[in-house]
Each structure stands twice: as C-alpha cells, then as structure tokens.
BADO-830614 format. One record per residue (C-alpha): y, z, x. Coordinates in steps of 0.001 Angstrom, whole numbers, padded with zeros to 6 digits, always signed. Each point is the difference from the previous one (the first is absolute). Example, Ala and Ser with C-alpha at 12.3 -4.5 7.8 and 13.67 -1.06 7.14 Angstrom:
BEGIN
-004500+007800+012300+003440-000660+001370
END
This chain:
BEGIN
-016932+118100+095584+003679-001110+000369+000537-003364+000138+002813-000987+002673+002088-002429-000171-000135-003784+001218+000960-000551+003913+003451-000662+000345+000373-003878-000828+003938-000532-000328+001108-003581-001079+001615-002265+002133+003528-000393-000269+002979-001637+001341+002630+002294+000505+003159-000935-000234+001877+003160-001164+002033+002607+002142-003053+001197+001521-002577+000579+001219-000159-003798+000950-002749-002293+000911-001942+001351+003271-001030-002347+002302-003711-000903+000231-000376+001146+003717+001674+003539-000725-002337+000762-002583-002896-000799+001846+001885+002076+002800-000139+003047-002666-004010+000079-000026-000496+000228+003758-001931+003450+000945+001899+003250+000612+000820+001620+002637+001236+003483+000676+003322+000269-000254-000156+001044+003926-002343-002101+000635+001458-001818+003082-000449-003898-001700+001977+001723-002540+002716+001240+002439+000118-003843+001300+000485-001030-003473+002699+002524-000709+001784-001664+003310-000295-003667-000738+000877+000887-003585+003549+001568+001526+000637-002616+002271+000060-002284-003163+002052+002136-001930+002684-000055+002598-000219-004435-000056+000341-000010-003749+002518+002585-000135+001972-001625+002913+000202+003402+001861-000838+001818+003010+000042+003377-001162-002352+002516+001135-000865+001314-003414-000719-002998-001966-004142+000907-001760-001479+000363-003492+000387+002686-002260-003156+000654-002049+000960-000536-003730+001688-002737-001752+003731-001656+000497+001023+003055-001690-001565+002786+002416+002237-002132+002659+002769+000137-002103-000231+003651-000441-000818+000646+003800+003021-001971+000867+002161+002289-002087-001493+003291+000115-000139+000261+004214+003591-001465-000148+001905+001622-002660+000783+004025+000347+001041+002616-002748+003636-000270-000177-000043-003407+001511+002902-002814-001801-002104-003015-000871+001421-003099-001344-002113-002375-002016+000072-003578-000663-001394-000417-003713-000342-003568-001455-003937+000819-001535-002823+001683-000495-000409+000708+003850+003632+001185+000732-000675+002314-003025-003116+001268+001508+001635+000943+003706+002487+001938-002169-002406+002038-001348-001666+000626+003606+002554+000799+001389+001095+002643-002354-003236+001377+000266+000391+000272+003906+003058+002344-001353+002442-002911+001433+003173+000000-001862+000159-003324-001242+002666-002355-001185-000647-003501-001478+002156-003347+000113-001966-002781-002607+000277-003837-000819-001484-001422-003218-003609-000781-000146-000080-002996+001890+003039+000397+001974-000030+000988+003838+003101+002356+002010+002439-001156+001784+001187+001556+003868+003372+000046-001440-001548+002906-002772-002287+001793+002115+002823+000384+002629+002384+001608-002837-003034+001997-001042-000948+001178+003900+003739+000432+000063-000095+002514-003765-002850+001811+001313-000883-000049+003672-003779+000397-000326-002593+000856+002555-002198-002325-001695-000109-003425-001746-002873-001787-001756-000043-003575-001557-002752-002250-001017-000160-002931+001811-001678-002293-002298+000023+001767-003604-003372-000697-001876+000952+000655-003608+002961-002469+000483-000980-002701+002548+003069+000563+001823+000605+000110+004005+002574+001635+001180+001802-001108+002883+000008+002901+002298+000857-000650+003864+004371+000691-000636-001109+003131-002049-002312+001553+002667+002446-000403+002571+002743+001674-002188-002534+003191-000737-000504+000076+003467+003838-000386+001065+000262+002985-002710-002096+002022+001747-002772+000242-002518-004124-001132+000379-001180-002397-002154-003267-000198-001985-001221-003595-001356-002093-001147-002345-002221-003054+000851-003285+000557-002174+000310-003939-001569+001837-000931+002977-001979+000360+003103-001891-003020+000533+001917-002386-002326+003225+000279+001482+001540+000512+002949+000254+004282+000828+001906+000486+003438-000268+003912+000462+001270-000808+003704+002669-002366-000895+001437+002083-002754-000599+003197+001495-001718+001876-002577-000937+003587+000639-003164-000244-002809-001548-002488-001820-003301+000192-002296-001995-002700-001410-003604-000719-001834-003043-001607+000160-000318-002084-003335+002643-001979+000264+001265-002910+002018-002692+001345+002726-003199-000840-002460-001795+003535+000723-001499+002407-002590+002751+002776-001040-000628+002798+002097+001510+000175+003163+004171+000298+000810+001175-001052+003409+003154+001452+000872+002226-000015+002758+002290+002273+001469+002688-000389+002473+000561+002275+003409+003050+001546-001588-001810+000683-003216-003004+001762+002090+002451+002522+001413+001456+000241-002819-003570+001111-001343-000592+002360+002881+003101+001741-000485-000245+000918-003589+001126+003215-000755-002765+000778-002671-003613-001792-000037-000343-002937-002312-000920+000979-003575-003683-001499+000648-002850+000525+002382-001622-003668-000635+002998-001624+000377+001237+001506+002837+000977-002522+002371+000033+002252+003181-003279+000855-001163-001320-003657-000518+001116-001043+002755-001495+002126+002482-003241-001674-001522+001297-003299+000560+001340+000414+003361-001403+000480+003261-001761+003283-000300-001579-000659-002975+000039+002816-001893-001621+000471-002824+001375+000538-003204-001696-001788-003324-002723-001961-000432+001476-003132+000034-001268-002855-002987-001952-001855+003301-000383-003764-002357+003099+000105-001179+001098+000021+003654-002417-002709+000640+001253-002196-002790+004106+000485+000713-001359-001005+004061-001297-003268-001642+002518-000678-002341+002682+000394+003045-001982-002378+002175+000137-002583-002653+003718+000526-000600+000335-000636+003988-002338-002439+000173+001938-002088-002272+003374+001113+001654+002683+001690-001779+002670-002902+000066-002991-002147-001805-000788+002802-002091+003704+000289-001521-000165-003642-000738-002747-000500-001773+001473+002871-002362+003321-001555+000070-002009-003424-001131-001714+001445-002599+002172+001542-001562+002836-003021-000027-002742-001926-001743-000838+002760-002742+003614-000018-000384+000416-003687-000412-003025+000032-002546+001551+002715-001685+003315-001372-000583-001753-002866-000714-000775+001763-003622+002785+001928-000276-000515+003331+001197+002158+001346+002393+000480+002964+002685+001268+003383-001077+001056+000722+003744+003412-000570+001486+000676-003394+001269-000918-000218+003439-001860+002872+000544-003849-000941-001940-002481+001602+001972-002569-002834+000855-003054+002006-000486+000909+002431-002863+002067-002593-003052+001538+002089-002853+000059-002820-002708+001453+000218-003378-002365-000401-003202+001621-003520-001965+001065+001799-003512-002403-000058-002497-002944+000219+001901-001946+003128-000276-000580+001853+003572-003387+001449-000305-001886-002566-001570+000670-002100+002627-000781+002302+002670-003176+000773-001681-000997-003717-000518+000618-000819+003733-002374+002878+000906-002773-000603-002363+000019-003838-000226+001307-000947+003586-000787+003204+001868+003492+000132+001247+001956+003621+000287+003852-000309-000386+002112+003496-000478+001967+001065-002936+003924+000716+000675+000200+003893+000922+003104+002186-001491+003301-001914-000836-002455-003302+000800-002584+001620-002846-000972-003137-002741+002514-002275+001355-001337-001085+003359-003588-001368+001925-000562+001028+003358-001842-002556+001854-001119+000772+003368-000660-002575+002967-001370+002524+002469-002138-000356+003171-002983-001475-000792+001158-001261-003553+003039-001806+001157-002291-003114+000213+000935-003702-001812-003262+000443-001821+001337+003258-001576+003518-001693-001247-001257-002640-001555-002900+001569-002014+002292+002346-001386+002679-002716-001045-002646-001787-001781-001147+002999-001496+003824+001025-001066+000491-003122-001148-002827-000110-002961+000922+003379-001027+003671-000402-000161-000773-003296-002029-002316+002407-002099+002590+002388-001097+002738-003295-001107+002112+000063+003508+001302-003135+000526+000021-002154+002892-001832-003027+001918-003121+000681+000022-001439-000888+003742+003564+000657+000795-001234+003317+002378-002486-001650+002248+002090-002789+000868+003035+002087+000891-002396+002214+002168-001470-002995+001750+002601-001513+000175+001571+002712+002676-003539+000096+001741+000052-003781+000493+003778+000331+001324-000945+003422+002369-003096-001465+001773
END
C-alpha cells in the first residue's frame, strides 16, 4: 500500500519580499467559502460587485474593466496580445525585469518593437519618450508603472498625454502599483492597464484585473487578424463578463471570491488612507534603515513605498541573511534580480504587510544579523529611527 504524503501544513511566514505578500485574514477565509457554478447567478452578482470595485481602485469608468483568469502575467499578456498586431511599431520603456518582459510579448504578438532604457533604478523622462515617439511613431507604447525588480515609480501623467498627443495607445504596467499608490486610468487616459492579485491588494496570485479604455475596445474590434490566443481573447472574455453573459471558461470561482474581499477591504479602508499607511511605513523602514547604514538603490525621489530596492552594506553576505530571516524570524525579503543580482534586498511593504508590526520586527531582526556578520553601527539605532517617524506621523 502506498503511503501518501502528510496534508499540506505550510509554515507561517511573514512575507515581506516582492510577492506574493501577506493576505489579509478575511480574504483567506473568503477563499474557503462553497462554490458555485461559474453561471450560477450569486456568481454573476459576484462577478458585478467585483467590477464595480475594479473600476474605484482603478479610478475609471470604463466599460471593460474585469479579471483575467491567470496571474499578473496572463493580464500582462492579454493586455499586449489583443492590442498589439503583426507589423505593428511598438515602443518600450525598459528600466527592469518587467520592461524586459513586455519586450518579449510584444515581439511575440509579431509587433515590431523598439526600446528606449534607463539604468536599473532609473525612471524616463517626457523629454526622451517624446524624442523617441518622435524617432519612431509607434502604434503602441508600454511602460511599467511601478518597476518591481527596481523599486522605482515612474512618473507617468506628462508621458501619457504626449503618447496620446502622438497618436499612439498606451499600455501600463501597475502589478505592484495598484493598491499602494495612486493609478488614475481616467485622469491619465490610459487605453490598457493590467495588474495582480498578490501584491499591494493582499489576494492569493491568481487572478489579473485589467482595464481597457473605449478607444482601446475598438481598437480590439477592428483588428485586422484575430489575437494570437483563444483564452486571452479579450472580445471573447468579455462577452462573458458583460451583459449577455456568455460563456467562455470556467472561471477559478474562489479566486473571484477572494479578489471581491480583498477589494472591499481596500475600500473599506479608503484609498487616500490606504496610500498613507504605505507611504508611513515605508518612511519609517527607511529611517531605520539609514539608521544602520544601508541605503536605497533607486533614484532619488522616485522609491516606491511598497516595493524598496535596498543596497546590501559591503561585506555582508546576501543569502545568509536572507536565509536567517526566513528560518529564524519567518520573514521573506527578495534577492536583487538581473543588474540588482547579489548587490541588493528587496523588501516589500505590501497590502496587508505594510503594517508597523512588520517594520519593526524585521529591523530588529536585521539588526542582530548585520551585527553577526561584523557591520558596524549603533546597535538599537533601527528601531528608534523607525519609531521615531511613527511617533512624529500619528
């Protein structure tokens, strides 16, 4: 007789990394509530009041604002696919991992694709991207609003109105954004925008809302060739997730039931509120931080407040720490990605983990490691710096 393995009994940790972050105690309990068909009509309701959210968080009235089935990457890919054509010019922002990543979409979508890039760290200017709009006239431009493998945000109302004034659609990036700071798909008058689940909205990975603009959906409708998938077909999806309801996957019915909760806690709390606390949070890790000498690897100005790129002080070896904060503390901090690889931490404050609790702990915890590998600096030093800024922020 086979013997099968033990129930799944994962340890509880504190995550603190790039994501998936910290999700909320409500959401999960969300997650376990019975299923419904997926046209069941309490499900239909669901798939309503989860839209209606979407569009408040987003800041947006468009029509076609829903969830993609599949991670941030799925609405990444949907984004792209249904608005890039063969042939197409596509210009792309690259400062990271991400930027990289819609470059290789997008060549896959058969776009022709040209790329403008910063250093790791560094955000674009609307001085460059006009020259570049200028150089290449594309039909299509995608940037990443807040860049996970760098922890930088990139200002982006001037350069959506000068892709627009160019006559070319624009495709943005929010996955760590949405939820931590402020996305304005209205107010900037962005024709697509994707996000995920794990981040700064405290859901499992699993779902992508998206959001496209009327002049994006005709866009859609008037494509010359059909999109180069059937699942992510967005004229597809979204006869399912419009008014006739027409079916066309089986859609992950939990998962819907866990973004709905996470969204209501999000609004519940209000989005102004919900920006500050991350802005709090992460001026006090940065305080505590400084405090012991370690500093940001992101252009001045422009530190994300949920996602902070730090560098490692010299000396100090990268994975031992990250390994000691897991197993002794049960904290999860990311490694640097690419040109960031050995040399920087990446320390997330998302959602549900951007909480004083979290900032502190992990301070401490820094603290007695750093002291174990010889840094130098005064000890204690990191908690009062952090509370410090809390007692000055009440």
């Amino acid at each position: 007789m086979n013997v099968l393995p033990p129930t799944v009994t994962p340890p509880v940790r504190t995550l603190m990394g790039p994501g998936p972050s910290d999700i909320h105690p409500r959401v999960l309990a969300t997650l376990a509530r019975p299923t419904v068909g997926h046209m069941d009509p309490y499900y239909l309701q669901i798939m309503d009041e989860l839209q209606s959210m979407l569009r408040e968080v987003f800041r947006t009235k468009n029509r076609l604002t829903m969830a993609i089935s599949g991670t941030g990457s799925a609405g990444q890919e949907a984004t792209v696919l249904n608005l890039i054509e063969p042939g197409d010019r596509v210009l792309v922002c690259v400062n990271g991992v991400f930027g990289g990543r819609l470059v290789d979409m997008a060549e896959r979508a058969g776009g022709e694709v040209t790329t403008i890039e910063r250093p790791w760290g560094e955000v674009f200017t609307v001085v460059e991207v006009k020259e570049a709009l200028a150089r290449v006239k594309p039909k299509v431009v995608a940037i990443v609003l807040a860049e996970t493998s760098t922890g930088a945000w990139q200002p982006i109302e001037k350069i959506a109105a000068a892709v627009r004034d160019a006559g070319a659609m624009l495709i943005l990036d929010t996955v760590t954004a949405l939820g931590g700071i402020p996305v304005e798909i209205d107010k900037w008058q962005i024709d697509a925008a994707y996000s995920g689940t794990q981040k700064c909205l405290s859901c499992p990975p699993g779902l992508a809302p998206v959001s496209f603009s009327d002049r994006a959906v005709d866009k859609i409708l008037k494509r010359r060739e059909k999109v180069r998938s059937w699942y992510l077909d967005v004229s597809l999806i979204a006869n399912y997730w419009g008014g006739d309801r027409v079916y066309h996957h089986t859609a992950p019915i939990n998962m819907t039931y866990a973004l709905h909760e996470a969204l209501r806690l999000v609004l519940e709390e209000g989005l102004e509120a919900c920006f500050a606390r991350h802005r709090r949070n992460h001026e006090a890790l940065k305080a505590g931080l400084a405090a012991i000498g370690i500093d940001y690897a992101t252009q001045p100005g422009h530190a994300l407040p949920q996602l902070n790129a730090v560098r490692i002080p010299p000396g100090i070896d990268d994975a031992s720490v990250r390994n000691a904060l897991l197993e002794r503390f049960g904290i999860e901090i990311g490694a640097g990605l690419g040109a960031f690889n050995g040399t920087v931490w990446r320390i997330g404050l998302m959602g549900y983990a951007s909480r004083h609790t979290n900032v502190l702990v992990l301070l401490a915890a820094l603290e007695q490691l750093l002291a174990e590998q010889g840094h130098q600096f005064e000890h204690g030093a990191a908690v009062a710096a952090a509370n410090a800024v809390y007692r000055d922020r009440k």
